[in-house]
DSSP file (Angstrom, degrees, kcal/mol; ACC not computed):
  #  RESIDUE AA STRUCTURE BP1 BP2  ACC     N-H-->O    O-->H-N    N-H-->O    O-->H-N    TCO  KAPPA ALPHA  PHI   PSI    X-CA   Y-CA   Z-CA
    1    1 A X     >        0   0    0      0, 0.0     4,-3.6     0, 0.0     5,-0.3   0.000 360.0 360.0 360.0 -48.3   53.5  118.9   28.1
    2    2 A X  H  >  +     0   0    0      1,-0.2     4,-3.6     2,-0.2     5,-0.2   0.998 360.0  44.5 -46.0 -60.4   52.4  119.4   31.7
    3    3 A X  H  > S+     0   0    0      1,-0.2     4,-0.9     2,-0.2    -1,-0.2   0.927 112.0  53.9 -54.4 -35.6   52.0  115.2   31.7
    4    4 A X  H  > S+     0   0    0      1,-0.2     4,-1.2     2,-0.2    -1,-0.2   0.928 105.7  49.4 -63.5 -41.3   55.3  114.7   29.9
    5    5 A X  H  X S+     0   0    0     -4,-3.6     4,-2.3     1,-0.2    -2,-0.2   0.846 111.8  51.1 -75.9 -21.2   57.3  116.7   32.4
    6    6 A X  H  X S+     0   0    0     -4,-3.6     4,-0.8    -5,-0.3    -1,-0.2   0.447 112.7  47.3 -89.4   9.3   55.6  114.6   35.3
    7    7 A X  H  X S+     0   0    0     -4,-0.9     4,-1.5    -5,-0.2    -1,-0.3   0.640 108.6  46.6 -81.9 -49.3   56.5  111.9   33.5
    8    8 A X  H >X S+     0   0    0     -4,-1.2     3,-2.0     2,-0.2     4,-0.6   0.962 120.2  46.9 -74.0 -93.3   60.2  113.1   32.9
    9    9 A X  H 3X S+     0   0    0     -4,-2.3     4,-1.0     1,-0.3     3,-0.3   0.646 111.3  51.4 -25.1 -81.3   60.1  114.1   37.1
   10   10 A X  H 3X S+     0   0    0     -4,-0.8     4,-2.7     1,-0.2    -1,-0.3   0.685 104.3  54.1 -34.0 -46.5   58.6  110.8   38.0
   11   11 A X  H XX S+     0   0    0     -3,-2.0     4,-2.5    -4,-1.5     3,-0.7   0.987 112.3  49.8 -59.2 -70.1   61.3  108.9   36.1
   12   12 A X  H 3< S+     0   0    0     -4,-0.6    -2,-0.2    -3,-0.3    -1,-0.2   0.648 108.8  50.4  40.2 -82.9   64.0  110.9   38.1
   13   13 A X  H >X S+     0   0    0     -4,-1.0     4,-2.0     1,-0.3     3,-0.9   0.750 104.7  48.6 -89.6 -31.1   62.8  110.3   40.7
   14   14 A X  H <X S+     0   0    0     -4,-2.7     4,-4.1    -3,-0.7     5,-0.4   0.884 113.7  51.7 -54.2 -41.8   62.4  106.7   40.5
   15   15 A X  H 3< S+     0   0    0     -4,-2.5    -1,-0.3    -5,-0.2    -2,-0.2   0.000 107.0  54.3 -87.0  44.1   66.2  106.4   39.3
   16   16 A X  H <> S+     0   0    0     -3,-0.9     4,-0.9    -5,-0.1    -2,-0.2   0.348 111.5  41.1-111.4 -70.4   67.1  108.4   42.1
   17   17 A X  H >X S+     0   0    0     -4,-2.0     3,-2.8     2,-0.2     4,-1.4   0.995 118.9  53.0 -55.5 -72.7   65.1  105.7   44.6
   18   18 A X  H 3X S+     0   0    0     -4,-4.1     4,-1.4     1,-0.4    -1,-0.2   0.651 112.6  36.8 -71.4 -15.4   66.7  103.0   42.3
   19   19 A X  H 3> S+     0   0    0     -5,-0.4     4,-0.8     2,-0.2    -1,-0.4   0.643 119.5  50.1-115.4  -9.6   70.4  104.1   42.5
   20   20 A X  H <X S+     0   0    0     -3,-2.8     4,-1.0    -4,-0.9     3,-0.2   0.893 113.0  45.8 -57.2 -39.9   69.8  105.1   46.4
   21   21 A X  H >X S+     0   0    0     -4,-1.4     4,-2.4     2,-0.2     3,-2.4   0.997 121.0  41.9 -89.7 -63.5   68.1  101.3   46.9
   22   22 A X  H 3X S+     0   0    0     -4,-1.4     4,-1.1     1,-0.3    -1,-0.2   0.681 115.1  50.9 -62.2 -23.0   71.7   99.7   44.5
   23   23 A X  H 3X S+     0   0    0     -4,-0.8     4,-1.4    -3,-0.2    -1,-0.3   0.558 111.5  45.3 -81.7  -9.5   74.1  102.1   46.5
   24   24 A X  H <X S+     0   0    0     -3,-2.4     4,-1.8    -4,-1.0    -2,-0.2   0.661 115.8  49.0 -86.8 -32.2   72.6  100.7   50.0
   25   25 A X  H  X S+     0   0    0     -4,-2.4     4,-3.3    -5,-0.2     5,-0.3   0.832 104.3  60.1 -84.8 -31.1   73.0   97.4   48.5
   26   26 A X  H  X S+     0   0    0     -4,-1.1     4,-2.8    -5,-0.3    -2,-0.2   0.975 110.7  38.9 -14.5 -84.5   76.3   98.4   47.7
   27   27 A X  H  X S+     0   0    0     -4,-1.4     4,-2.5     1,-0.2     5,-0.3   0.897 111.2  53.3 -54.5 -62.3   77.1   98.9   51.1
   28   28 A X  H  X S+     0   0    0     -4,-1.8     4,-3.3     2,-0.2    -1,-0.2   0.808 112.4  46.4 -24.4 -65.8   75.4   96.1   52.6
   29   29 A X  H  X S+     0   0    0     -4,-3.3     4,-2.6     1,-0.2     5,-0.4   0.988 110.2  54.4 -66.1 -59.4   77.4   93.5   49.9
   30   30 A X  H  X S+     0   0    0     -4,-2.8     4,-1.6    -5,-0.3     5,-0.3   0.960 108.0  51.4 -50.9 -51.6   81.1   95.3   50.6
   31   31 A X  H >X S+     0   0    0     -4,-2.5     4,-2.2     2,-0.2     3,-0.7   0.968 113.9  46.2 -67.9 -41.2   80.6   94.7   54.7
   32   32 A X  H 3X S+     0   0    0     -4,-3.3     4,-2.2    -5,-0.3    -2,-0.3   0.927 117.0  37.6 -56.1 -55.4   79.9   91.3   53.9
   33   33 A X  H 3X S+     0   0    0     -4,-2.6     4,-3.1     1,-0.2    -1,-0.2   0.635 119.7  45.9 -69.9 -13.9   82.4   91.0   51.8
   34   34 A X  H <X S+     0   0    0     -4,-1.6     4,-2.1    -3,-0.7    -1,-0.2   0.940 124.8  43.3 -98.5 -63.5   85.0   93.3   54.2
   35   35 A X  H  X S+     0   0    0     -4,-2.2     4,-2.2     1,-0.3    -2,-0.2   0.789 113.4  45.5 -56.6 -29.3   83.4   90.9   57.2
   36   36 A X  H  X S+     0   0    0     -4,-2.2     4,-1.2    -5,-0.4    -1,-0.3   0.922 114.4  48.0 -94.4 -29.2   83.5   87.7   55.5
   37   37 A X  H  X S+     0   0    0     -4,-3.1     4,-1.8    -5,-0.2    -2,-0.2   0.864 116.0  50.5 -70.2 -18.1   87.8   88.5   54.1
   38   38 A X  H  X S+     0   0    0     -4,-2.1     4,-2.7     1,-0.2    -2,-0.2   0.920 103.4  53.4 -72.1 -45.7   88.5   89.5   57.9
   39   39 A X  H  < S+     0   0    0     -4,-2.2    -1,-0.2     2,-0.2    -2,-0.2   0.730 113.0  43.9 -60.0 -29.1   87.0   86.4   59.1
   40   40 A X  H >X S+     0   0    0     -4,-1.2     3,-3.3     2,-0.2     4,-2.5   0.922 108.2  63.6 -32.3 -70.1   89.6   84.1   56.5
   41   41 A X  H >X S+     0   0    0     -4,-1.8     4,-1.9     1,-0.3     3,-1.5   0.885 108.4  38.9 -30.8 -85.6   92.1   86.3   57.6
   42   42 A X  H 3< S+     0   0    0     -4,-2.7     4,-0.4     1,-0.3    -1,-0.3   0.256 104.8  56.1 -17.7 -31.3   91.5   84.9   60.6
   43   43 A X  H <4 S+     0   0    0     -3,-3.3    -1,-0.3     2,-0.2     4,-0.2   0.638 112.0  52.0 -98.3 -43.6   91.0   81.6   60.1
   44   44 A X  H XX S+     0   0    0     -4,-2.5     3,-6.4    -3,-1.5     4,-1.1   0.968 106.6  52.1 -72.0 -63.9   94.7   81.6   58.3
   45   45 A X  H 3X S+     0   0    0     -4,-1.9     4,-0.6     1,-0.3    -1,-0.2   0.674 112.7  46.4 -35.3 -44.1   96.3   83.2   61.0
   46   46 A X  H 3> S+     0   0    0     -4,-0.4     4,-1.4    -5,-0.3    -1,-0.3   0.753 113.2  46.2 -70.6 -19.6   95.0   80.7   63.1
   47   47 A X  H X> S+     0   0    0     -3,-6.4     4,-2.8    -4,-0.2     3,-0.9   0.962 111.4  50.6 -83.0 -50.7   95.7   78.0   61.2
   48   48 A X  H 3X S+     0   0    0     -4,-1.1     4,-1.2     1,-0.2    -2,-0.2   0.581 108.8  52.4 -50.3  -8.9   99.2   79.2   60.5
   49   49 A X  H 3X S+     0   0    0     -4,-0.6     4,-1.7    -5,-0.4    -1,-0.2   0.687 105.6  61.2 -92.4 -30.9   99.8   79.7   64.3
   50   50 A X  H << S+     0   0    0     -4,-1.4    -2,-0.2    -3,-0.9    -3,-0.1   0.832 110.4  35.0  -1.6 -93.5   98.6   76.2   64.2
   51   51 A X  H  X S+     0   0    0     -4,-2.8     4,-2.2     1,-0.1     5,-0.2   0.985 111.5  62.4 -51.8 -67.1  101.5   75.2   62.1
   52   52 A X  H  X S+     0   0    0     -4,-1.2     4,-2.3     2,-0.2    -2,-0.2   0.866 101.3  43.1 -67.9 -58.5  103.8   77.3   63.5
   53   53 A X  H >< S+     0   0    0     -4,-1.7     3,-1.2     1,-0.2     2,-0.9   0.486 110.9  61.2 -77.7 -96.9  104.0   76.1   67.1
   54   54 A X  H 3> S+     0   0    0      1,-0.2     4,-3.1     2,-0.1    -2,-0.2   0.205 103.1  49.7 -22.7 -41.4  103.9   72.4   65.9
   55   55 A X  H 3X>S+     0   0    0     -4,-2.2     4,-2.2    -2,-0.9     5,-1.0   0.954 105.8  57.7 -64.7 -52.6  106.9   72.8   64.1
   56   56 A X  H <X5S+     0   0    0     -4,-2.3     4,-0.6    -3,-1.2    -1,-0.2   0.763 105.9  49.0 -51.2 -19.8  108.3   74.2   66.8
   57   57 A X  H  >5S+     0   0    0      2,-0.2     4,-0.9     3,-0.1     5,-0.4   0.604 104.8  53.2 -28.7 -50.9  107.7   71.4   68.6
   58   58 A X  H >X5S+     0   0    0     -4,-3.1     4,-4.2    -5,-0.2     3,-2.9   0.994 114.4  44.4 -71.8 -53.7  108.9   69.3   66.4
   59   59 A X  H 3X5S+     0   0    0     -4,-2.2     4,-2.8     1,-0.3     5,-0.3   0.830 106.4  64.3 -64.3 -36.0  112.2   71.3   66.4
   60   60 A X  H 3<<S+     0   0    0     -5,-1.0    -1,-0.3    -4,-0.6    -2,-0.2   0.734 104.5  42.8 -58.4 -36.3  112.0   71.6   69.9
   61   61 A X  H <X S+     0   0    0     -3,-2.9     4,-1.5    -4,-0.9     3,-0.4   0.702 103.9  61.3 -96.6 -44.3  112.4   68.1   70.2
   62   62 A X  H >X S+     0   0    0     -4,-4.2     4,-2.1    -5,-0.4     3,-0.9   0.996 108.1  45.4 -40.6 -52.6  115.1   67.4   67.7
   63   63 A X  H 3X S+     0   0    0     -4,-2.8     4,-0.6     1,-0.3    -1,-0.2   0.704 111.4  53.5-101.5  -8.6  117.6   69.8   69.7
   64   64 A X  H 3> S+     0   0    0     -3,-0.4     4,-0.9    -5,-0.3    -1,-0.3   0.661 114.0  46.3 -94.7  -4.3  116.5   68.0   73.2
   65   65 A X  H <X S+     0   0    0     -4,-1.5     4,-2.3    -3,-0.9     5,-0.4   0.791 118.2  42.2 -70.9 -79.4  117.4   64.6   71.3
   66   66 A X  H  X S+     0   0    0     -4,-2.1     4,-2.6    -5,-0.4    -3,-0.2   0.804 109.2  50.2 -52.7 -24.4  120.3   65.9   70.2
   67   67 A X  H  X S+     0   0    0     -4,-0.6     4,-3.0    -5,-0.4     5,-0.5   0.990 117.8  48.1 -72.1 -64.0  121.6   67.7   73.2
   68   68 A X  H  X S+     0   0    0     -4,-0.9     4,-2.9     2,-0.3     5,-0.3   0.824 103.8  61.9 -14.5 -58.4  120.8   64.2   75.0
   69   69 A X  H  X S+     0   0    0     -4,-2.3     4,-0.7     1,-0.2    -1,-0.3   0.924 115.5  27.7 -49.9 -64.9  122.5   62.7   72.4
   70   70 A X  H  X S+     0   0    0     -4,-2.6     4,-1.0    -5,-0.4     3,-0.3   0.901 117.4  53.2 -74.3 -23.1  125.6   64.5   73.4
   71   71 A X  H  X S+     0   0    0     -4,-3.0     4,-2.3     1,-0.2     5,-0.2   0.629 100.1  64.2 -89.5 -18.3  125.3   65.1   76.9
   72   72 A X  H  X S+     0   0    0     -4,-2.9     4,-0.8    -5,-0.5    -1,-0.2   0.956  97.3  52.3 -77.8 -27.4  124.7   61.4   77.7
   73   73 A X  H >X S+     0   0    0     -4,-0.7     4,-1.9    -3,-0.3     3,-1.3   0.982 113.5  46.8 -59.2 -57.8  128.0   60.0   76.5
   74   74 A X  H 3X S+     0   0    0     -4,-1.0     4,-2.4     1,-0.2     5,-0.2   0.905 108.8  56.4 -59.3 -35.0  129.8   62.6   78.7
   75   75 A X  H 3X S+     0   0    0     -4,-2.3     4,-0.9     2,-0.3    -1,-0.2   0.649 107.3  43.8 -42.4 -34.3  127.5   61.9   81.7
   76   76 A X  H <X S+     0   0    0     -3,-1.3     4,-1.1    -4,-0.8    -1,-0.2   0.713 112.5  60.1-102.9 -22.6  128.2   58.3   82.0
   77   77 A X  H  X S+     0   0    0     -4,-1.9     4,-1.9     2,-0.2    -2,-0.3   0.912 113.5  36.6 -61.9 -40.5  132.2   59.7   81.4
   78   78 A X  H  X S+     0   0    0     -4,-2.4     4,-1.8     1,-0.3    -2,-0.2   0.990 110.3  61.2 -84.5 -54.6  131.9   61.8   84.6
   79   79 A X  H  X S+     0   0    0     -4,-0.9     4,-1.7     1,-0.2    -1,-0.3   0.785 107.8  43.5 -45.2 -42.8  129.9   59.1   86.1
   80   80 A X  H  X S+     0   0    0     -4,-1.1     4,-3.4     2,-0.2    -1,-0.2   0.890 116.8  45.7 -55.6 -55.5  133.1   56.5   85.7
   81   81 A X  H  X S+     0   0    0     -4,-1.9     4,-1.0     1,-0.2    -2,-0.2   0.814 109.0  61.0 -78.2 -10.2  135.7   59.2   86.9
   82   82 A X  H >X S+     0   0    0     -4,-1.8     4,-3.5     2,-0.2     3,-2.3   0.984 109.4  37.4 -53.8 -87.1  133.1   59.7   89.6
   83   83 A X  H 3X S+     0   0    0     -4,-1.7     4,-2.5     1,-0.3    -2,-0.2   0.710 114.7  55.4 -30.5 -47.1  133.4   56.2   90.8
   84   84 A X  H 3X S+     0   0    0     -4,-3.4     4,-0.8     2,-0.2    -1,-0.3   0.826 111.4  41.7 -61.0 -40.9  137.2   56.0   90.2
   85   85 A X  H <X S+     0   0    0     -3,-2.3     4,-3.1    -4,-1.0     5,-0.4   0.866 113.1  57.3 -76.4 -38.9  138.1   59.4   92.6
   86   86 A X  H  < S+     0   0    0     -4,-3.5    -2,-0.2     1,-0.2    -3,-0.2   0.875 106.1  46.4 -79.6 -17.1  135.5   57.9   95.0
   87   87 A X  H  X S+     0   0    0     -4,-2.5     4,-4.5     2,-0.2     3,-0.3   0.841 114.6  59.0 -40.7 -49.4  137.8   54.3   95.2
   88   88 A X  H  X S+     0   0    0     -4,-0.8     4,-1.1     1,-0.3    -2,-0.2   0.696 101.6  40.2 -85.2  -8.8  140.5   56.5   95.7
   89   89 A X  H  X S+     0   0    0     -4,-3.1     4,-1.4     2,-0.2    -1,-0.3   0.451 112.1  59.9 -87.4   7.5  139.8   58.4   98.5
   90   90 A X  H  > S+     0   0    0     -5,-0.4     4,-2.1    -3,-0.3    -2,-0.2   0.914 106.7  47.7 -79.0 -48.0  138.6   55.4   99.9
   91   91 A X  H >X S+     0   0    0     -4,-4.5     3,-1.4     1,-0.2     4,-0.9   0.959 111.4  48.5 -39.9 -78.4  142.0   54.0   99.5
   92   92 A X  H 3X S+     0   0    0     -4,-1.1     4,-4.6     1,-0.3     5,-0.5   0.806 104.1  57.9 -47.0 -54.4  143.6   56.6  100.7
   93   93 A X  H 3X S+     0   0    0     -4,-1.4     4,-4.1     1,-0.2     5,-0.4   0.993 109.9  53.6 -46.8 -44.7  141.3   56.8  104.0
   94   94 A X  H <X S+     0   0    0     -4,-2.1     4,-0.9    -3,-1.4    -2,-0.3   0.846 101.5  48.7 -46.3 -50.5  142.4   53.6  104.4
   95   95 A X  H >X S+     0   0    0     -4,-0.9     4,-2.5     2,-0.2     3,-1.0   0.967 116.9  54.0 -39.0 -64.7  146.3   54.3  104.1
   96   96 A X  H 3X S+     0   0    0     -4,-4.6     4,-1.5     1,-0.3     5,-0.3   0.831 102.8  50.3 -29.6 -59.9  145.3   57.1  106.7
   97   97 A X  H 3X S+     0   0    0     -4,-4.1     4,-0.5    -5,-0.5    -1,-0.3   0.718 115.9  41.3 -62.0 -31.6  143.7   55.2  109.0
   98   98 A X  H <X S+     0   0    0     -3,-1.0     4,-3.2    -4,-0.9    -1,-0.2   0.841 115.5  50.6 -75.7 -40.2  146.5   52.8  109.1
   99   99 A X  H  < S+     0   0    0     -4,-2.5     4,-0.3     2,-0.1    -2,-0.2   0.592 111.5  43.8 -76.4  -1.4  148.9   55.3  109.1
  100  100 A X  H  X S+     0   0    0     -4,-1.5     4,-0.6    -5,-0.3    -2,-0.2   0.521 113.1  58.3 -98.6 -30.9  147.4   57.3  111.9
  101  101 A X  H  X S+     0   0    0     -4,-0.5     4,-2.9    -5,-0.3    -2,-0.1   0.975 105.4  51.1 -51.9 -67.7  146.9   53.7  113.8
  102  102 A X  H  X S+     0   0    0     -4,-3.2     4,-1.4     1,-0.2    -1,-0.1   0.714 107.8  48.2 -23.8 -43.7  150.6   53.2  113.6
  103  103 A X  H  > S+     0   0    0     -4,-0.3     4,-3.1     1,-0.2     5,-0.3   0.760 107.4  56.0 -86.9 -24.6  151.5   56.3  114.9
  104  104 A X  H  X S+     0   0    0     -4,-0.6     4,-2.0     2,-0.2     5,-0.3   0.979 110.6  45.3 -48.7 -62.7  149.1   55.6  117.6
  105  105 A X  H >X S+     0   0    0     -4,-2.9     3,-2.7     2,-0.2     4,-0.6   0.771 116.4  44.0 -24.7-114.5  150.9   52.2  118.5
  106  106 A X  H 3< S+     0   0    0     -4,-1.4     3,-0.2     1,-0.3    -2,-0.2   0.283 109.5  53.9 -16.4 -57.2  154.4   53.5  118.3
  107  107 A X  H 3< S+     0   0    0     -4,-3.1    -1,-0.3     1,-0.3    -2,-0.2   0.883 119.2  40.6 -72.2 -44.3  153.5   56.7  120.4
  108  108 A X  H << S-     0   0    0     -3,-2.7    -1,-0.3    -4,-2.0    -2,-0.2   0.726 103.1-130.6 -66.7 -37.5  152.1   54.1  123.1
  109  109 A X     <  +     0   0    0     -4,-0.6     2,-0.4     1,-0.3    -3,-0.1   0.919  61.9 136.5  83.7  53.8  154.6   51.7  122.8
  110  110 A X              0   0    0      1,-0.1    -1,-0.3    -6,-0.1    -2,-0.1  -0.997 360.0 360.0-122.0 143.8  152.0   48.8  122.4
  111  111 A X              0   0    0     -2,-0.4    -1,-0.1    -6,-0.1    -6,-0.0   0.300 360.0 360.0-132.0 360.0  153.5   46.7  119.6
């Protein structure tokens, strides 16, 4: 009997040891696994951050094409009417200057 119960104890105690040794392993497997989905995690984010500013890029350069796109036709408009005011104050200094000669004459009396 005596041998039977130390038999019975000893079995125990070995599935005792054996479900400490499979809960340790437990643990062990689940941080890998906890370590190895955080590291993924990671890996998308990065890749998706990745992604993310190219497109923005890309987009980023569509709307400075298109802003170009409009802004240059008006640019070369102002640029014209630029050219055009600055012919006409040129005329017009010119007038001045003739008419401020004139008066110059006359006042002098050289004719």
């Amino acid at each position: 009997m005596r041998r039977l119960l130390g038999e019975v104890v000893k079995g125990i105690r070995h599935s005792e040891d054996r479900a400490e040794e499979i809960r340790r392993s437990a643990h062990v497997e689940s941080r890998e696994i906890i370590q190895d989905a955080e590291r993924r995690a990671a890996e998308i984010m990065q890749q998706s951050l990745a992604e993310a500013e190219t497109e923005a890029r890309r987009i980023l350069a569509a709307a400075e094409s298109e802003r170009e796109s409009l802004v240059s036709p008006a640019r070369e408009q102002m640029k014209e009417k630029i050219a055009q005011l600055e012919a006409q104050v040129h005329q017009r200094q010119e007038l001045v200057m003739e008419m401020v000669m004139e008066r110059i004459v006359k006042a002098y009396g050289h004719s």
